[in-house]
C-alpha positions as CSV (number, residue, x, y, z in Angstrom):
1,X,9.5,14.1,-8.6
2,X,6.6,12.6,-7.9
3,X,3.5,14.7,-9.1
4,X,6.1,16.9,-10.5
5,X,6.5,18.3,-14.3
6,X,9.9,17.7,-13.0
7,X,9.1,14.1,-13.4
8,X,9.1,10.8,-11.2
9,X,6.1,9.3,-10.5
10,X,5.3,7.5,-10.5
11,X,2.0,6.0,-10.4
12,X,0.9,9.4,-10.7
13,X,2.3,11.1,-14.0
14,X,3.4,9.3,-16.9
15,X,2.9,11.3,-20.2
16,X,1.0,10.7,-23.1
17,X,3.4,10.4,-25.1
18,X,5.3,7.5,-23.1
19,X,2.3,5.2,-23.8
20,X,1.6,6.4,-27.2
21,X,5.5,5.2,-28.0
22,X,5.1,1.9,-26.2
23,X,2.3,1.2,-28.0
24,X,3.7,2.2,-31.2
25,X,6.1,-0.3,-31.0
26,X,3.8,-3.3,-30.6
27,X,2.4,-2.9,-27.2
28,X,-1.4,-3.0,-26.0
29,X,-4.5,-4.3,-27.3
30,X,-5.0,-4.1,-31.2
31,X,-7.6,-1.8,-32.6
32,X,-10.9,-2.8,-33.2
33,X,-11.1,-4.7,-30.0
34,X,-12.2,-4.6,-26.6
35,X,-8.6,-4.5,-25.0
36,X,-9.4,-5.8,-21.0
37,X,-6.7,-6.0,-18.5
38,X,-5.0,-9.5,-18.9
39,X,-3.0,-11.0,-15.4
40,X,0.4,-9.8,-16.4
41,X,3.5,-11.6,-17.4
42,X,3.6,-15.5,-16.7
43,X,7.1,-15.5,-15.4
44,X,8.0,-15.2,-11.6
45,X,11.1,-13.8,-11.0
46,X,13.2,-16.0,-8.3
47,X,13.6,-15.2,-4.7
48,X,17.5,-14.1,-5.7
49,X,19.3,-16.6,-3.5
50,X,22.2,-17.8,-6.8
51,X,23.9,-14.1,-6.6
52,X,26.7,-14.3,-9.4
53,X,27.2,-12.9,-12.8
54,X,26.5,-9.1,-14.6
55,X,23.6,-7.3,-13.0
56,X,23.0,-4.6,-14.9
57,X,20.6,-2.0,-13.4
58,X,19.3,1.4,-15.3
59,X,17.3,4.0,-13.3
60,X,15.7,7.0,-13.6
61,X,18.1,10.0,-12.8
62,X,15.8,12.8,-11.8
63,X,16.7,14.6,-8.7
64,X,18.0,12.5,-6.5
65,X,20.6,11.3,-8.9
66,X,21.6,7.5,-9.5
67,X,25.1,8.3,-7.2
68,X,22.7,6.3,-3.8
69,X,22.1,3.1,-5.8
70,X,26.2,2.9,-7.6
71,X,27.4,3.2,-4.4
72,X,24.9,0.4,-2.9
73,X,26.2,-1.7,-5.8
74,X,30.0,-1.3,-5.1
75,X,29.1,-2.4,-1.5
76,X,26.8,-5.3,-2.8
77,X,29.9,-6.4,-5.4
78,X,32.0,-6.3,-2.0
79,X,29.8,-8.5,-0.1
80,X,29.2,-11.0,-3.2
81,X,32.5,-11.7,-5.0
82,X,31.0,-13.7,-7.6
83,X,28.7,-10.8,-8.9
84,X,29.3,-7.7,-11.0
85,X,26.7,-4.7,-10.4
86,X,26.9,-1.8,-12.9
87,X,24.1,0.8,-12.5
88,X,24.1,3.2,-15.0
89,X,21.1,6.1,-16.1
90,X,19.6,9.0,-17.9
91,X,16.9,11.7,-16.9
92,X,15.5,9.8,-20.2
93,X,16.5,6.9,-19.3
94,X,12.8,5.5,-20.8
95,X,13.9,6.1,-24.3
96,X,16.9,3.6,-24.0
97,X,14.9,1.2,-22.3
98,X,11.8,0.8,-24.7
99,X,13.8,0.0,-27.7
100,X,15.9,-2.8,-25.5
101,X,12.5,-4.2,-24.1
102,X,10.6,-4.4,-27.4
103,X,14.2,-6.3,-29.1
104,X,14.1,-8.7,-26.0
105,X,17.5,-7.0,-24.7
106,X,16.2,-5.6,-21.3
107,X,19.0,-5.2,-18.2
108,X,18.5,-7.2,-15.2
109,X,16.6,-4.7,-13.1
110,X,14.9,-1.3,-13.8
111,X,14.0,2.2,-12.5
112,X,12.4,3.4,-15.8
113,X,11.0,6.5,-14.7
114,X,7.8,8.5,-15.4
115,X,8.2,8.4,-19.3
116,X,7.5,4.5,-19.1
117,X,4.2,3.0,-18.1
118,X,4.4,-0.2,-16.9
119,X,0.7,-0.7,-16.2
120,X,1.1,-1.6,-20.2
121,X,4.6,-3.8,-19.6
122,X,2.5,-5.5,-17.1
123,X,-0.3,-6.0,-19.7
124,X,1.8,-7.1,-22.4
125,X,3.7,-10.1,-20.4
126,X,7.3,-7.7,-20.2
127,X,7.2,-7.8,-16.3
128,X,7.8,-10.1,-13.8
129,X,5.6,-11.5,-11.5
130,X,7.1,-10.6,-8.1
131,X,5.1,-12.8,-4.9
132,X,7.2,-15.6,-5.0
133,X,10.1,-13.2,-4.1
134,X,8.3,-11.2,-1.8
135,X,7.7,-14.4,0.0
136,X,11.0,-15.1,1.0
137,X,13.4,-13.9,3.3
138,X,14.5,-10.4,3.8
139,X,17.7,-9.0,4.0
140,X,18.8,-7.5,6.9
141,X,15.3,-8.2,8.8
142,X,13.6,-10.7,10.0
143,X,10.8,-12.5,7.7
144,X,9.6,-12.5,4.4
145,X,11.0,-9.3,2.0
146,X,7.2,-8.8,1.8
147,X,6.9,-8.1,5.7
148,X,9.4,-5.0,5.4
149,X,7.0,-3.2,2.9
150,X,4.4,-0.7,3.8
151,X,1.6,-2.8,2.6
152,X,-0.2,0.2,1.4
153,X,2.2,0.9,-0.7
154,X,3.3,-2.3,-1.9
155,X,0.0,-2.8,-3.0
156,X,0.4,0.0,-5.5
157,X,2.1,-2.1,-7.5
158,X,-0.3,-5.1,-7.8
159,X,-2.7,-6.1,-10.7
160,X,-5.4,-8.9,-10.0
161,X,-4.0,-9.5,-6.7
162,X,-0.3,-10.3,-8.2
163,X,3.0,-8.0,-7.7
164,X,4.6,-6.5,-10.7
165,X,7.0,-3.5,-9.6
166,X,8.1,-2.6,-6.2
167,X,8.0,0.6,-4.6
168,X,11.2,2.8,-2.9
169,X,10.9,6.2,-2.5
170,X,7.6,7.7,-2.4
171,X,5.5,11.0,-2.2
172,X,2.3,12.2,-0.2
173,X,-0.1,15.0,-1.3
174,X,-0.9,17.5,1.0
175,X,-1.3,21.0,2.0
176,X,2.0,23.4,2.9
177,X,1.9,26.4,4.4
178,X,4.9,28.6,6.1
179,X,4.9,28.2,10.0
180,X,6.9,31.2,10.5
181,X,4.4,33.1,9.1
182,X,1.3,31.4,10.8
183,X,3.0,31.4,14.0
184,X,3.5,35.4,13.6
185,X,-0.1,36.1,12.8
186,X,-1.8,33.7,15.4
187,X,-3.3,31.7,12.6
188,X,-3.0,27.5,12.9
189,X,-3.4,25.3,10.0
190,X,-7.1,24.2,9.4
191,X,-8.8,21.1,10.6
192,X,-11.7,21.0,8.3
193,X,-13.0,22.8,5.3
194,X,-15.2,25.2,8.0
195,X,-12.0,26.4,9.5
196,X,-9.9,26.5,6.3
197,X,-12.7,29.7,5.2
198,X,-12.8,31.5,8.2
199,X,-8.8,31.4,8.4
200,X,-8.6,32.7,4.9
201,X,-11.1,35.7,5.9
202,X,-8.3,36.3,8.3
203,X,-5.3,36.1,5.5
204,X,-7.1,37.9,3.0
205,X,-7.6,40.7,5.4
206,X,-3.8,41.1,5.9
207,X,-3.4,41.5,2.6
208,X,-2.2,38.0,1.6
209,X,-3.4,35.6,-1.0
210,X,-4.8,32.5,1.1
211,X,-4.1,30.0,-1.1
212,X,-2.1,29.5,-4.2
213,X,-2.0,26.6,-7.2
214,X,0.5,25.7,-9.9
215,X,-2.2,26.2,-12.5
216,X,-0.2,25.6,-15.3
217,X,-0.3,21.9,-14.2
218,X,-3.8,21.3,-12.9
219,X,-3.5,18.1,-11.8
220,X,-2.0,19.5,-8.4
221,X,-5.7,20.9,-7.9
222,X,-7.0,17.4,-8.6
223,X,-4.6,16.1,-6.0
224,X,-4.7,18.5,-3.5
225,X,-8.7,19.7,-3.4
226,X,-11.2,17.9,-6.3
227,X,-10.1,14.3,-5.2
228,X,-9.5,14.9,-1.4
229,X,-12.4,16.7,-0.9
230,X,-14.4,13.9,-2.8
231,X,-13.2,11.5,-0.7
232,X,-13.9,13.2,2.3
233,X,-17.9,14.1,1.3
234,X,-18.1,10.0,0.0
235,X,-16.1,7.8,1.2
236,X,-13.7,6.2,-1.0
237,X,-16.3,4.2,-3.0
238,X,-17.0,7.7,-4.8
239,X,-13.2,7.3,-5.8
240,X,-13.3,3.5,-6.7
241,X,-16.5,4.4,-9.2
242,X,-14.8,6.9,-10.8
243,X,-11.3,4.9,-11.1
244,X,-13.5,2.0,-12.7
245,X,-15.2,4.3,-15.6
246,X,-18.5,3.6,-13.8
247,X,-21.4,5.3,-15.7
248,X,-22.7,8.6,-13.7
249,X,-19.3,7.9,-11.8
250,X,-18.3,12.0,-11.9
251,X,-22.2,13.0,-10.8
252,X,-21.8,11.7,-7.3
253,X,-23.3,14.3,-5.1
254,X,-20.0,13.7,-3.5
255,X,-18.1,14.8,-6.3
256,X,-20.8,17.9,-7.0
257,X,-19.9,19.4,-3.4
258,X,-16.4,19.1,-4.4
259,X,-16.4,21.4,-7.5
260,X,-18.3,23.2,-5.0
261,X,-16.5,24.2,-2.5
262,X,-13.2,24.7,-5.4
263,X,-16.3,27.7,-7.0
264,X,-17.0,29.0,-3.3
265,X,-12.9,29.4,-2.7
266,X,-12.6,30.8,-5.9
267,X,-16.2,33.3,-5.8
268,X,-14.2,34.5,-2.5
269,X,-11.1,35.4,-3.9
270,X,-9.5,33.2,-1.8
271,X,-6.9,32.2,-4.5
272,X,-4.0,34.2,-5.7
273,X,-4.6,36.3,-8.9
274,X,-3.5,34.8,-12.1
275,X,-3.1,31.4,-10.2
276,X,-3.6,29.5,-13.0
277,X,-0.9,30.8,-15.0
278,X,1.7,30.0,-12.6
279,X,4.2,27.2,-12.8
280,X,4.9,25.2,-10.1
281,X,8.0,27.0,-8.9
282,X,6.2,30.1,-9.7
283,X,3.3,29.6,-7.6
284,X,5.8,27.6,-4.9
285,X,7.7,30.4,-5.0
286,X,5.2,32.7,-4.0
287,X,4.7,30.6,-0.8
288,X,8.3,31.2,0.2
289,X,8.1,34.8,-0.2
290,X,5.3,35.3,1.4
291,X,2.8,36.3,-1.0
292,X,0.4,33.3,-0.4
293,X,0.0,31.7,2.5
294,X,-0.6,28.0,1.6
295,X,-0.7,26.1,-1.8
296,X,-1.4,22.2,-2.2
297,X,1.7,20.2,-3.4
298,X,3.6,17.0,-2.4
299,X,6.4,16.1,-0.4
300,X,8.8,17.0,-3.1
301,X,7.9,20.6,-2.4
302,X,11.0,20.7,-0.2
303,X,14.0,19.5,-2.7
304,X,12.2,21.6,-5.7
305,X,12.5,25.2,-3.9
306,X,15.5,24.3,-0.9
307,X,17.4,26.6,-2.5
308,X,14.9,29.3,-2.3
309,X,14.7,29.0,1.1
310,X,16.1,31.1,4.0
311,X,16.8,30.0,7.2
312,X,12.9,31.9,8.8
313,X,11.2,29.7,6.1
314,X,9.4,26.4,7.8
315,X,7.6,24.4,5.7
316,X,4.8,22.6,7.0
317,X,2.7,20.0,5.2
318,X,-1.2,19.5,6.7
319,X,-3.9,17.0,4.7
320,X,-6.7,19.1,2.3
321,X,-9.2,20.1,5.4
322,X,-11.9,17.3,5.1
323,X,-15.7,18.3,5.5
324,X,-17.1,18.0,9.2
325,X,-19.8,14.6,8.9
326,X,-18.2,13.2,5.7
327,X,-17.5,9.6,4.7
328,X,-14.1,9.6,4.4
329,X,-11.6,8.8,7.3
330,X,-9.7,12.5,7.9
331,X,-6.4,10.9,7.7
332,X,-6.4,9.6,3.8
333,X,-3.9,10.2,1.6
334,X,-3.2,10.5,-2.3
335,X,0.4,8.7,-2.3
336,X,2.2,7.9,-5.6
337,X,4.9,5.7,-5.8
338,X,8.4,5.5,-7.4
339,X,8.4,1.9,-8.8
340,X,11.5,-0.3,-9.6
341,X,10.8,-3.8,-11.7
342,X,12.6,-6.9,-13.5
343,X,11.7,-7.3,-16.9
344,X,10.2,-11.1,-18.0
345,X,13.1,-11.4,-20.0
346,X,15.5,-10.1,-17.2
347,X,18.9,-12.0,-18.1
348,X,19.7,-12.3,-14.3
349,X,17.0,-11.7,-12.3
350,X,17.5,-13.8,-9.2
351,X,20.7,-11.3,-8.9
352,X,18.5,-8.4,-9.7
353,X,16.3,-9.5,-7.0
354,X,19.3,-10.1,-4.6
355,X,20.8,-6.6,-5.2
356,X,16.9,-4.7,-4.5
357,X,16.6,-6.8,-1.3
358,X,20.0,-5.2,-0.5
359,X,18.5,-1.6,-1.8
360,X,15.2,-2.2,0.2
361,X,17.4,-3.7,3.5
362,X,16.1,-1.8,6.2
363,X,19.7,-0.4,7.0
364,X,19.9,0.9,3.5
365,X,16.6,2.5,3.5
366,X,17.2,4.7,6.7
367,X,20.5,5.7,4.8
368,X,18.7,6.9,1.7
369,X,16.1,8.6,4.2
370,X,18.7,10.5,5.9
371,X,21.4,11.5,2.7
372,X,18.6,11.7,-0.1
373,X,15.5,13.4,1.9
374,X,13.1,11.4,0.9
375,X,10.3,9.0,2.4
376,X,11.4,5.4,1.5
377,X,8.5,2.5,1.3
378,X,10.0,0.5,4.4
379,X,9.1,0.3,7.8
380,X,10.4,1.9,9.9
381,X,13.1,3.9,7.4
382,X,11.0,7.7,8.9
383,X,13.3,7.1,11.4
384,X,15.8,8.4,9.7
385,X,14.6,11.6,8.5
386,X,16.8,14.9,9.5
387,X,14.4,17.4,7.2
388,X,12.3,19.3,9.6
389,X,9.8,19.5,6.2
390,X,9.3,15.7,6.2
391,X,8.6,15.2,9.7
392,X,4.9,16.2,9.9
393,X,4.2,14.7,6.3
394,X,5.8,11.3,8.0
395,X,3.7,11.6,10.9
396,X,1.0,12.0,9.1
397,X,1.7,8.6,7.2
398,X,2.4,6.5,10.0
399,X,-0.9,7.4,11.7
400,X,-3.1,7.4,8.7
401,X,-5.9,4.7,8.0
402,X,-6.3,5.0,4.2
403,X,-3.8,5.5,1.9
404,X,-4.9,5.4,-1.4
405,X,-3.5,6.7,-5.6
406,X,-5.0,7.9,-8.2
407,X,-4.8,6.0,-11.3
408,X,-6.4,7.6,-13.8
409,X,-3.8,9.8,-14.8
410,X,-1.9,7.0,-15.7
411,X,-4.6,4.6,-16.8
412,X,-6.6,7.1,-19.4
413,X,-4.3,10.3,-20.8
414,X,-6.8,11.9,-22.6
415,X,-9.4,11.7,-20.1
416,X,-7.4,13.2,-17.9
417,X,-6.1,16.0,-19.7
418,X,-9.6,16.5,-20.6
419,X,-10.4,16.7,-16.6
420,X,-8.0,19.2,-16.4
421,X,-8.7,21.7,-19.1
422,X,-11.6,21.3,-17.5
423,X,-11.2,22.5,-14.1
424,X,-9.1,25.1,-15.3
425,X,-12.0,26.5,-17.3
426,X,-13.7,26.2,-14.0
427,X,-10.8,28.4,-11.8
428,X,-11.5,30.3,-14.5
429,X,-15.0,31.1,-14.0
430,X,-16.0,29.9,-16.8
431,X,-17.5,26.8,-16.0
432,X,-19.8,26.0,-12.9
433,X,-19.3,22.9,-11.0
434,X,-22.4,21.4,-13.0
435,X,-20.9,22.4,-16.1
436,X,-17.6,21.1,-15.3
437,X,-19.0,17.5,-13.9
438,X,-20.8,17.1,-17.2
439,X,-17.0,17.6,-19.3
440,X,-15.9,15.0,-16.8
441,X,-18.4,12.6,-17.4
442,X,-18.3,12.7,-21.0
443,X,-14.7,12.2,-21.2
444,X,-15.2,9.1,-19.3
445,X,-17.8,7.7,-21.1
446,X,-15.6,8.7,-24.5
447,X,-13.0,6.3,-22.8
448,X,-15.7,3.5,-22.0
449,X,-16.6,3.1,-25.4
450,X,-12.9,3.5,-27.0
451,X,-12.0,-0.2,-27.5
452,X,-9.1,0.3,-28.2
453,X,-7.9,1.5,-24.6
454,X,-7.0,-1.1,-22.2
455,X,-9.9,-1.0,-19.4
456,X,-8.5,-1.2,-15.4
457,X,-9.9,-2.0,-12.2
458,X,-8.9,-0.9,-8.7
């Protein structure tokens, strides 16, 4: 979930091909133009006060099932006689939904999952516009629906100021490391990039790889060290330049001592050998075991490798150490969402908005928290959480001061991809962080001038 290969995102991996099928089948600026951001779909969904009729609701089935939201639905057809909820879902569930959205047959709410990307549903008018909703009252709170929202989060979901989909769960990237075996050794997580080398001195004299990656998937190292570590040097202006295909965006000094410090950890040997051939469960594995002592990954760390676990095993999560004197605020984030949405076409969408106030109640939130593991979007739902693995990474949320995504993985496919062959050749050694600042740069100018890729703003 989340950043996973396992899938999820949600804001932070939709594949390639997702966007290359939706735009197959008649989506996204023609060829041969210059294809800007439009506002969005025209229609705003109601604030869901008439509740009657078929609600049908498809989601995403990854790993926490769909078993949370048909049992939500049999209490919401309880509570509203007149209305019939069926939620029904696939882990593909994406490939049923395009083919219904493109033939104007969409169901009345969705959870498409990280094979769909709805920046180009928003783009293309198939979304609907969700303030006016937002506006109104919640249920089971006081105020507006909007009020029970992290607004950091919420505003994930937003293009040109306006709402399109809505967030539930959600994942923060981090650091993890064993506390079992930190605690045994003396050795305390790291609170800048300083201490982070002279603690993996200490580790690699025990014999221990200091850190481990999922190399196979390189965008963890973009989440948990290039970007971070970026954001701590600059500021997050370095982030917003690159996020907006700025020209000279990827030479930011900022983003040179970046690379940097990934070459320095790697000219060490501070990370695991073969690294980047692992897979994620590999490499996680490896954590668990013992055999490396911290590797960067999200909150989904704990679901994906539970079963792995043994009772000694404490997973901890701790944010990418930031650089003493930088720009960035040391509590920032890389959060991705999980986003639910109504299509513009929804044939009941004032009772698809009733039945995801009920989902997004704050009574129903806390109960998701506590069953499913998960952090949900609402206040106050961290409440709830039993997982000794998710209490840190909560903490950590509640007391940060910038929470921020990164959108370019969904935005711009083969730049990214591009950015990640990239760094691997730089793990590698075969690339130094000049060199691999330069492949950056030119993928992004490749995207500037493609006019046929729909251009973003953050």
């Amino acid at each position: 979930m989340g950043l996973s290969p396992k899938g999820g995102l949600w804001l932070g991996g939709v594949c390639a091909l997702a966007l290359a099928s939706w735009t197959m089948i008649g989506c996204g600026g023609p060829a041969g133009t210059t294809a800007e951001p439009e506002t969005g779909g025209t229609t705003s969904a109601p604030v869901g006060t008439e509740v009657k009729g078929d609600i049908e609701v498809q989601a995403f089935k990854g790993g926490f099932g769909i078993d949370f939201y048909q049992k939500a639905a049999d209490e919401f057809n309880k509570k509203h006689r007149g209305a019939k909820v069926a939620v029904d879902g696939d882990p593909r569930v994406w490939e049923k939904l395009k083919p219904r959205l493109v033939a104007g047959d969409p169901p009345a709410l969705m959870f498409p999952g990280w094979g769909m990307d709805h920046w180009s549903l928003i783009t293309d008018g198939a979304l609907m516009e969700l303030d006016a909703a937002l506006d109104s009252p919640a249920e089971g709170a006081d105020g507006t629906w909007r009020s029970t929202f992290e607004p950091g989060l919420l505003k994930l979901g937003q293009q040109e100021g306006k709402t399109y989909v809505l967030p539930y769960y959600f994942n923060i990237n981090g650091w993890w490391y064993d506390k079992t075996v930190f605690d045994a050794n003396g050795w305390t997580a790291p609170k800048n990039y300083d201490e982070l080398l002279a603690l993996c001195e200490k580790i690699k004299a025990k014999g221990i790889a200091p850190i481990t990656y999922q190399g196979k998937y390189p965008y963890y190292m973009v989440h948990g060290m290039l970007l971070p570590w970026a954001h701590s040097v600059g500021g997050p202006e370095v982030i917003r330049k690159i996020q907006n295909l700025e020209p000279g965006a990827w030479k930011d000094p900022a983003m040179l001592k970046s690379a940097q410090m990934i070459v320095e950890l790697r000219d060490k040997g501070f990370f695991a050998t073969g690294a980047t051939a692992l897979t994620h469960t590999e490499s996680q594995s490896d954590l668990v075991v013992g055999k490396a002592a911290m590797i960067p990954c999200g909150t989904w760390l704990y679901s994906e490798m539970k079963e792995q676990l043994k009772p000694t095993n404490k997973l901890t999560m701790f944010l990418p150490p930031p650089v003493a004197g930088g720009k960035g605020d040391p509590s920032a984030m890389i959060v991705s969402i999980e986003p639910w949405m109504v299509p513009s076409k929804s044939p009941n969408a004032s009772g698809a908005i009733a039945f995801f106030k009920y989902m997004t109640s704050p009574e129903k939130a806390r109960e998701f928290v506590a069953e499913k593991g998960s952090l949900m979007a609402i206040k106050g739902s961290a409440e709830a959480v039993k997982i000794e693995a998710l209490k840190e990474p909560a903490r950590l949320f509640g007391e940060s001061k910038d929470v921020w995504s990164w959108q370019v993985r969904d935005w711009y496919k083969a730049m990214h991809t591009e950015i990640e062959n990239a760094l691997t050749a730089m793990l590698n050694g075969e690339l130094t962080a000049e060199q691999f600042l330069d492949r950056c740069e030119a993928a992004a100018e490749a995207t500037r001038k493609d006019s046929a890729i729909v251009k973003h703003k953050v």
